[in-house]
Backbone as numpy.savetxt, mean C-alpha at the origin, in Angstrom:
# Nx Ny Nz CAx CAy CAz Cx Cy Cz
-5.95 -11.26 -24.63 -5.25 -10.05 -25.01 -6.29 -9.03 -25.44
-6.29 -7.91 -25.04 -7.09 -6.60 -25.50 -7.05 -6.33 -27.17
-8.44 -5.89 -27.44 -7.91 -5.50 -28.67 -7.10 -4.18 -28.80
-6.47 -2.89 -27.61 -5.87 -2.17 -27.41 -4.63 -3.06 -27.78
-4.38 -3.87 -27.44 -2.45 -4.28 -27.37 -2.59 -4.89 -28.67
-3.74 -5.74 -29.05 -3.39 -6.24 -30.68 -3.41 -5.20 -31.83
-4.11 -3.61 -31.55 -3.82 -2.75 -32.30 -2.39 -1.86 -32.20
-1.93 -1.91 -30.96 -1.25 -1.07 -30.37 0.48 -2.16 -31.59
0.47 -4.15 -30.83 1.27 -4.54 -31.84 1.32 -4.41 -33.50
-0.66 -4.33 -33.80 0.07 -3.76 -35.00 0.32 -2.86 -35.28
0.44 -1.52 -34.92 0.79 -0.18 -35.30 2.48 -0.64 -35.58
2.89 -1.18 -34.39 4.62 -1.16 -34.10 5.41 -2.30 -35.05
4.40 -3.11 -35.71 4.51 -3.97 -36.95 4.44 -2.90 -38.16
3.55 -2.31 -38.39 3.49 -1.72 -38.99 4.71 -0.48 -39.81
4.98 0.17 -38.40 5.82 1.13 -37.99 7.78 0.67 -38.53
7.89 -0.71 -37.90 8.65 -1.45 -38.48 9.15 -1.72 -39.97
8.15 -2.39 -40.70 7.85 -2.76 -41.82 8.01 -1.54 -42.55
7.46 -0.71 -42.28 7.73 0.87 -43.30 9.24 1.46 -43.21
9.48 1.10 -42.08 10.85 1.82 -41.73 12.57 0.95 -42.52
11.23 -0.48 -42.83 12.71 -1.12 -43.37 12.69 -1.31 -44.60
11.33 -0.42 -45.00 10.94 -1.06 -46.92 11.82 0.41 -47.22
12.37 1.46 -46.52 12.43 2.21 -47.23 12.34 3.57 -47.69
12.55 4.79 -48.18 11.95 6.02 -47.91 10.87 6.18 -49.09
10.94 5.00 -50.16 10.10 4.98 -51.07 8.70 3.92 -50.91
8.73 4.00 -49.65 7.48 2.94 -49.70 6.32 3.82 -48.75
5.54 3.34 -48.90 3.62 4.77 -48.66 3.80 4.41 -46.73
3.70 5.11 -46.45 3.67 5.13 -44.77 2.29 4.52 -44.64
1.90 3.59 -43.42 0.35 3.34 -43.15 -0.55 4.99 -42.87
-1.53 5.05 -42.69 -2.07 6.05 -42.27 -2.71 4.98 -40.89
-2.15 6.12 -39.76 -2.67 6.22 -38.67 -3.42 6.64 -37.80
-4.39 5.95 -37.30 -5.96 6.43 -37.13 -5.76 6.15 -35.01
-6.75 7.74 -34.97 -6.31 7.93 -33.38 -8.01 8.15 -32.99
-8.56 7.07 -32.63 -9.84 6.78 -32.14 -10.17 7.46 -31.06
-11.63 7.15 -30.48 -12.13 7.50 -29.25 -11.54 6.03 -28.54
-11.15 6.63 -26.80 -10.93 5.70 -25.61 -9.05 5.60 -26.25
-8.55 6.52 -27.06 -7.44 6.35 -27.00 -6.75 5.68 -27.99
-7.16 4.98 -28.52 -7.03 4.19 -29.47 -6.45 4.15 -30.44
-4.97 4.22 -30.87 -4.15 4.29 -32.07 -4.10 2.83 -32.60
-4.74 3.07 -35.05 -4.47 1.65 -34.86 -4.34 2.32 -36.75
-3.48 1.50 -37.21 -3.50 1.63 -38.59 -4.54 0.34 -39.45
-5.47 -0.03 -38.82 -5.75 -1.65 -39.24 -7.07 -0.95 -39.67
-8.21 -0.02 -39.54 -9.07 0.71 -40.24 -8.92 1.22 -41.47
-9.97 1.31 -42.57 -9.92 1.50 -43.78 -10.48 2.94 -43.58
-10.67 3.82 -44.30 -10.91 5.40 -43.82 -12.54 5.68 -44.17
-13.33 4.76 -44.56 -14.73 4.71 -44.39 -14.91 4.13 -43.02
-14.13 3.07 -42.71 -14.40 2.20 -40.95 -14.04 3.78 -39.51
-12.54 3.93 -40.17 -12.25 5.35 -39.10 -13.30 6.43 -39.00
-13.93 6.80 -40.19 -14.85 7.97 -40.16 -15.82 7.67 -39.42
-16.62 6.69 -39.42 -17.42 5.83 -39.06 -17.72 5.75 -37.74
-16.08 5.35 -36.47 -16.40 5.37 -35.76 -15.61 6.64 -34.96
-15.49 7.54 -35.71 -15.10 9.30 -35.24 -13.16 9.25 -34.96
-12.61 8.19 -35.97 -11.45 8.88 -35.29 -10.49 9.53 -36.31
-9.71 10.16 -36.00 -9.23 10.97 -36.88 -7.53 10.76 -37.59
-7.26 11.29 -38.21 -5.60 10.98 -38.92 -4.64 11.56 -38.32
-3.74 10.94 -38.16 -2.56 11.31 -37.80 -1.84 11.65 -38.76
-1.29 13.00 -38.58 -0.56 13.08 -39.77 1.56 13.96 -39.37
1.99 13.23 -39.93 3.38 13.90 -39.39 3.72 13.94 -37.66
2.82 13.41 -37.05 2.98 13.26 -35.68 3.53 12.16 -35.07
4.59 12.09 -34.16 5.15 10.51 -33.93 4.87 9.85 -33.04
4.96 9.15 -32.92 3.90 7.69 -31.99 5.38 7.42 -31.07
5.07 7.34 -30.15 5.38 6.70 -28.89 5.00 5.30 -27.93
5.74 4.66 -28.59 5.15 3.33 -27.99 6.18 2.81 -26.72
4.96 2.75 -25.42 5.78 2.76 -24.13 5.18 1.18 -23.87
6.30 0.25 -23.34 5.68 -0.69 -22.86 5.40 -1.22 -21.25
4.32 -1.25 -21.46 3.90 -1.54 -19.99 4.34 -2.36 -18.80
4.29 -2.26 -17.86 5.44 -2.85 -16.96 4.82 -4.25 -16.82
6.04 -4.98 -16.45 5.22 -6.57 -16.40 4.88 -6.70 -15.44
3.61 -8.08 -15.25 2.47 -7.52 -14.20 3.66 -8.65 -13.07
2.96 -8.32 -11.51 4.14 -8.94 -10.78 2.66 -10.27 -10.64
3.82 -10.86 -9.82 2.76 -12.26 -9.52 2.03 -12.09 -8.18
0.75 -12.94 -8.15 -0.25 -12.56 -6.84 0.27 -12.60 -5.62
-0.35 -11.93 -5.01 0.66 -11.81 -3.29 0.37 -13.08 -2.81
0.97 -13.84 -1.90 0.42 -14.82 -1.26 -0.67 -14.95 -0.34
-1.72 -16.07 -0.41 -2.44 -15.68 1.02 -2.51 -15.89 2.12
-3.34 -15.40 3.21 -2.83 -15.67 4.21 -2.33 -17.05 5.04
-3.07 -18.00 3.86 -2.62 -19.32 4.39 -1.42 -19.91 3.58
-1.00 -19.17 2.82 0.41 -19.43 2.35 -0.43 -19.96 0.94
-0.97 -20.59 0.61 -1.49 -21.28 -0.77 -0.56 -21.38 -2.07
-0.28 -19.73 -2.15 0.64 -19.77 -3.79 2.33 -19.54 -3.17
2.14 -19.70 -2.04 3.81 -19.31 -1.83 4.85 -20.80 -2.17
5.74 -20.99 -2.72 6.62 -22.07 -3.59 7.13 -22.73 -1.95
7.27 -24.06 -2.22 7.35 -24.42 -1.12 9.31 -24.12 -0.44
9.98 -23.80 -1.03 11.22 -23.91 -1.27 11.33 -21.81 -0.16
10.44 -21.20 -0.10 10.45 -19.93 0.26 9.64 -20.32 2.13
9.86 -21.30 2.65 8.87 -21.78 3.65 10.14 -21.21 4.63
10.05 -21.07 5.75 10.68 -20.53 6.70 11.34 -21.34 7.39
12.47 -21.23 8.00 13.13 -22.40 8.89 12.65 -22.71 10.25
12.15 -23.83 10.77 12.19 -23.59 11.93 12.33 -22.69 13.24
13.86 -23.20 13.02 14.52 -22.54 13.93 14.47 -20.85 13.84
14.69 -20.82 12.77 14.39 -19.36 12.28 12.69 -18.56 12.95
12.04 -19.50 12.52 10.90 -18.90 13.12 11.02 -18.91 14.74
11.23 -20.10 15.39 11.10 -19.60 16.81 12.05 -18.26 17.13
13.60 -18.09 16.31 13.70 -16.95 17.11 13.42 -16.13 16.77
12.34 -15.76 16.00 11.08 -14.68 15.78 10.43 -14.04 16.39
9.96 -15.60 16.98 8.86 -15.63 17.98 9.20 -15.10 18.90
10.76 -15.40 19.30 11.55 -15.02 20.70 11.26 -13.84 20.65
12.35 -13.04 19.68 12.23 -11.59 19.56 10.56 -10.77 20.06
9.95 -11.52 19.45 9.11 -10.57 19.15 8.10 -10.67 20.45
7.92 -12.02 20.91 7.75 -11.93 22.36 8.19 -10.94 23.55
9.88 -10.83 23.16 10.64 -10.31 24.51 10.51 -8.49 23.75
10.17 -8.08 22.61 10.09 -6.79 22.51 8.29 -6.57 22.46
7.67 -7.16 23.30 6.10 -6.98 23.28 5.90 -6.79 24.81
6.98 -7.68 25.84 7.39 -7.59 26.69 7.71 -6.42 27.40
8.70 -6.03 27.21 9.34 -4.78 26.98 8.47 -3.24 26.86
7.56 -3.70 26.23 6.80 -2.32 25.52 5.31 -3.15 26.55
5.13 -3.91 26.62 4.43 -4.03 28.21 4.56 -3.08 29.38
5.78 -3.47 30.00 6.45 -2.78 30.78 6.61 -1.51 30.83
6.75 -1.39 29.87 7.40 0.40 29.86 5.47 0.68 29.53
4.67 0.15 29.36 3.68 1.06 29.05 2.80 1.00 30.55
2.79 0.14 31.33 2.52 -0.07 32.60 3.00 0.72 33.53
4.03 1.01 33.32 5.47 2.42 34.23 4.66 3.33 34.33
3.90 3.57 32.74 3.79 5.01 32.09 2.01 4.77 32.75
1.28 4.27 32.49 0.21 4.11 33.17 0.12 4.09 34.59
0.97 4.15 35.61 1.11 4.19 36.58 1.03 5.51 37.47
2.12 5.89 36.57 2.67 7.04 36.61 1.84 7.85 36.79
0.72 7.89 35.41 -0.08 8.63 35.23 -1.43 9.13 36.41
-1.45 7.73 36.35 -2.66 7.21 37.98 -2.24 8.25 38.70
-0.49 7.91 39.18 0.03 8.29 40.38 -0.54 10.58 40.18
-0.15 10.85 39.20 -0.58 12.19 38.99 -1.73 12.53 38.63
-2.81 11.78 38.49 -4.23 12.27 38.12 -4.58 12.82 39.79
-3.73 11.22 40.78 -5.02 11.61 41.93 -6.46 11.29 42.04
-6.44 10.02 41.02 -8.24 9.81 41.27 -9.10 11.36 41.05
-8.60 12.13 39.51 -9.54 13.39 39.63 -9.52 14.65 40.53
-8.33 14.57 41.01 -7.57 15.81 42.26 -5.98 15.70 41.75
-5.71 16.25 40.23 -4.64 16.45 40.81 -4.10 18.02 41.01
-2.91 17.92 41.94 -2.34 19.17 42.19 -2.41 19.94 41.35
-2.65 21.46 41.84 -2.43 22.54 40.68 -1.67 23.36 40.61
-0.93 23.78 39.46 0.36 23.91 39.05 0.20 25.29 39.24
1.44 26.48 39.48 1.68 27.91 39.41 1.05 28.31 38.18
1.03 27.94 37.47 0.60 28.14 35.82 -0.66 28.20 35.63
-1.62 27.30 36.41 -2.61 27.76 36.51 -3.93 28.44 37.20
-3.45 29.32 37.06 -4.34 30.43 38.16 -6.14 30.33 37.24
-5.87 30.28 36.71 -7.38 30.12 35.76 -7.61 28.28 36.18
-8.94 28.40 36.64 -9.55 27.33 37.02 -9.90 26.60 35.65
-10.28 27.04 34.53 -10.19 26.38 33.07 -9.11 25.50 33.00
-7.70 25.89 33.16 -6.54 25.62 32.52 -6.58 24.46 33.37
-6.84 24.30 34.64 -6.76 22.86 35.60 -7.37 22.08 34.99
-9.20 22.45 34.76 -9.55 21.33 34.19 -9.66 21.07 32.75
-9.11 21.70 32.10 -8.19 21.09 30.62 -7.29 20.35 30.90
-6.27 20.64 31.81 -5.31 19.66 32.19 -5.76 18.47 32.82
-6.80 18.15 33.63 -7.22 17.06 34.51 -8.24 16.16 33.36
-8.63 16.99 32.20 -9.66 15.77 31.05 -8.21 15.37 30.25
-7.32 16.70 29.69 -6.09 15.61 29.02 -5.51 14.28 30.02
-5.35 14.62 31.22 -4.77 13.28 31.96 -5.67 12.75 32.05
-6.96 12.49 32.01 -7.93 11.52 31.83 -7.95 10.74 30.72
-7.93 11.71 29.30 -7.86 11.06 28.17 -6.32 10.03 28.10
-5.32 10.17 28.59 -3.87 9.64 28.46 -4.04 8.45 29.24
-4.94 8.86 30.30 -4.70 7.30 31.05 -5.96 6.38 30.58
-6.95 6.64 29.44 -7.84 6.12 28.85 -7.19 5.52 27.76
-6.01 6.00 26.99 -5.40 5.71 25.96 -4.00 4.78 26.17
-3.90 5.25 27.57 -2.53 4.15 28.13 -3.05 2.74 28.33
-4.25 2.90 29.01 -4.94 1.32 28.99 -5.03 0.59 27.92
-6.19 1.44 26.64 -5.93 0.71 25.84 -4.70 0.35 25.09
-3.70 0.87 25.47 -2.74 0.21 24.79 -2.27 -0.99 25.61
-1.52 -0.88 26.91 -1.68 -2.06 27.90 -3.23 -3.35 27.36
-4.09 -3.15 27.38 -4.64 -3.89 27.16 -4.39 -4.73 25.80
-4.15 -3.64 24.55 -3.66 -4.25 23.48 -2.58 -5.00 23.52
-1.57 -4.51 23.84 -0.43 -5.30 24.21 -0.40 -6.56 24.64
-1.07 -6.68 26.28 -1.36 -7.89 26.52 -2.39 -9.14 25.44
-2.76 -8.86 24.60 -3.74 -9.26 23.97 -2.67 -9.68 22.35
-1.85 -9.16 22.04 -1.10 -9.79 21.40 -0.12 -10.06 21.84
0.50 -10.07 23.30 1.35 -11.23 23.76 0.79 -12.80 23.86
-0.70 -12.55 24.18 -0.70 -14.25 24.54 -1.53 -14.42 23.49
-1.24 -13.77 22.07 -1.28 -14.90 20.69 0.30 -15.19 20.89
1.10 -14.53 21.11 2.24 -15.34 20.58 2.77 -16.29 21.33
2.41 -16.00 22.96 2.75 -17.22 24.18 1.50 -18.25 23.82
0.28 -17.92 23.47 -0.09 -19.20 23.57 0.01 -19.92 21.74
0.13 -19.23 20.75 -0.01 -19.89 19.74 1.37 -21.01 19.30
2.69 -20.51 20.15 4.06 -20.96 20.17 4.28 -22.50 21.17
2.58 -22.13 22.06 3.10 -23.56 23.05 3.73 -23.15 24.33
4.71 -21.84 24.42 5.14 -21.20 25.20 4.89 -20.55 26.88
């Protein structure tokens, strides 16, 4: 425990204790340090000492801190409770899913890479009414270069986490 939270409990001990002795009983004097530090447990030669100063007529706010959560699990499962383990069956149709929508987004990205081929022209493609300025073609002919540089790598990615999941499943 910090000595922040053992000063911080006794202030709120403190704070307590005064509040139930009474309107006739001496309030602590409360001392507001360097690094933040509220603590009534200093004698006023110790506070001077180490620069902090009095509180006087000012009211303390004591917020409590949120409780800490527990460690994430890791990747090999280690702290996860065994009772939170996944079902089987449950997992393969995971696997299914997530196979047949990797699939899917295969496909459709292969269409789209195709496509693209089909309109580059191997570096000739047609030029549009729009562009009468020989610039504007070849801005247009490096963007379709860059798209079908970026369609691959995704096709490539794709394929590359389909067969973790076809081959890690057995599948």
């Amino acid at each position: 425990m910090s000595r922040w939270t053992v000063e911080l409990r006794m202030l709120v001990a403190a704070g307590l204790v005064s509040s139930a002795a009474g309107a006739g009983a001496q309030e602590p004097v409360i001392y507001k340090c360097p690094g933040n530090l509220y603590t009534s447990a200093y004698t006023q030669k110790e506070a001077a000492a180490k620069g902090c100063k009095t509180l006087e007529g000012a009211p303390i706010t004591v917020i409590q801190a949120p409780a800490r959560r527990a460690p994430a699990a890791t990747p090999s499962g280690e702290s996860r409770p065994a009772d939170s383990r996944v079902d089987p069956a449950d997992q393969r149709a995971r696997d299914t899913d997530k196979r047949r929508i990797l699939e899917t987004e295969l496909r459709r990205e292969e269409e789209r890479l195709t496509a693209l081929k089909q309109e580059y022209n191997n570096g000739q493609p047609e030029r549009r009414g729009d562009e009468k300025n020989y610039q504007k073609y070849l801005d247009r002919v490096a963007e379709m270069k860059a798209s079908i540089e970026r369609s691959e790598s995704d096709v490539a990615a794709l394929r590359r986490e389909l067969s973790k999941v076809t081959g890690g499943s057995g599948g």
